[in-house]
N, C-alpha and C positions, 0 to 999 in steps of 0.2 A: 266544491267550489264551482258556481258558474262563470260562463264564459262572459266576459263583456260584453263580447261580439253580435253572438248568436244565442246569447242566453243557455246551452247544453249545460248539462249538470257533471259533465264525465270530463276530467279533463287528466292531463299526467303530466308528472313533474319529470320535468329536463336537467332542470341544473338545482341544487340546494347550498346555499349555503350561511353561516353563520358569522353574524357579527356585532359579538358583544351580548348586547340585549334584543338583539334582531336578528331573524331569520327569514334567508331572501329565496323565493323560491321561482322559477324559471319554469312556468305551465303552458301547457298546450294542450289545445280545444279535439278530441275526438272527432265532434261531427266534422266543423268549420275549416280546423288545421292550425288556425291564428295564434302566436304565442302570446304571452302576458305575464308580467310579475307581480307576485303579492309578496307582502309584507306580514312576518308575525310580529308581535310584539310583546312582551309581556307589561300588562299593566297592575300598576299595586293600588291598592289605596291608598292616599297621601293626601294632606290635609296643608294646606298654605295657609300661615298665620300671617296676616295683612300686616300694616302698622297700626290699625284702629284697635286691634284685639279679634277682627273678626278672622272666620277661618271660613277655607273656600276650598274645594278640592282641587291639587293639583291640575293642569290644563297643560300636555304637550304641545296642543296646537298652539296655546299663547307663546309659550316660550321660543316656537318656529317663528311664529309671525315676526316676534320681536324681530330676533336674529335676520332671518330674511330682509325686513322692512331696513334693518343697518348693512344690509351685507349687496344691499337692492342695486344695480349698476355697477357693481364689483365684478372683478372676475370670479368670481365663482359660479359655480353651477347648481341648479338644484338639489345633485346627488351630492355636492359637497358640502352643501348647507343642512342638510338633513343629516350627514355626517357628524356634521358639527355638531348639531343637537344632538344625535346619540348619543354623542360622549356629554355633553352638559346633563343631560337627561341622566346618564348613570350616576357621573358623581353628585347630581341631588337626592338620588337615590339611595348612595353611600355615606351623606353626610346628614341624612335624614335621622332625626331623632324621634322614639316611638311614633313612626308615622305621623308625623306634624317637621315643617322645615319651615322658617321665617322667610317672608317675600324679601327682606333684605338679604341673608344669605343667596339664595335663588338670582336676584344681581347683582352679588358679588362673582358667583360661579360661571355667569352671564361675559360677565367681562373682563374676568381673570381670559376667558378662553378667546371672547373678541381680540384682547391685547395680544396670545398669541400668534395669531391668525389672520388678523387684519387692520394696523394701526387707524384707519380711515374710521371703518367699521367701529372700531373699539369708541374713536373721538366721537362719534353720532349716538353711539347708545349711551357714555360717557353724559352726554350733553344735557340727557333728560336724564336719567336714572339720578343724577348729581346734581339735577334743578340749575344748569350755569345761569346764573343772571346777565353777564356782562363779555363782552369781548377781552378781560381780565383773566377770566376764569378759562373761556378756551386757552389762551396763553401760557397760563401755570401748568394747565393738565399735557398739552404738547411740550412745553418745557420738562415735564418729568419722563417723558417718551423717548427724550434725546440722550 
């Protein structure tokens, strides 16, 4: 692992730990001294079936962005929204069929987790994922929230 910092190639891990499908590790630079954490992650291959028919490989980063982009001016943090997606990311993982998962499942599992996490959050990705046309539609979906 190189150092960010100073580029050294030798560094030692401080602190390790495990969570879920991630592993968080706590490194520090030989030459320099500067500490730094990386992330493991295990990736599979996984295949997202559109609604057109077409299929696309899974994308963690989209499903961050999403989330983030609903979660943006919230109280949370980045380490909490990355959280978040851990867990969306596993259970796509576990309700993955021979490696292929419908992009509709993928936001349902999106927003089953927004709702519990974030009612704000949940109503913004709610808003496009569910095409609302009208000031109607927000209404009924807050109305089901109460």
């Amino acid at each position: 692992m190189r150092c960010p910092y100073c580029t050294a190639e030798e560094t030692k891990v401080t602190d390790k730990r495990d969570a879920g499908s991630v592993t968080r590790r706590r490194r520090e630079c030989l030459k320099c001294g500067k500490r730094f954490t990386t992330y493991e992650r295990v990736e599979l291959d996984l295949s997202v079936i559109k609604k057109d028919g077409k299929r696309q490989k899974f994308s963690r980063n989209k499903v961050y962005e999403g989330v983030a982009k609903n979660l943006e001016k919230r109280p949370f943090t980045s380490e909490e929204v990355d959280k978040i997606v851990d867990e969306i990311e596993a259970k796509i993982y576990s309700v993955a069929k021979d490696k292929d998962v419908k992009s509709s499942k993928i936001g349902d599992i999106v927003m089953a987790k927004l709702k519990r996490v974030d009612k704000v959050g949940y109503i913004r990705f709610a808003a496009v994922y569910r095409d609302f046309a009208d000031i109607e539609d927000f209404r009924e979906e807050i109305g089901k929230l109460k």
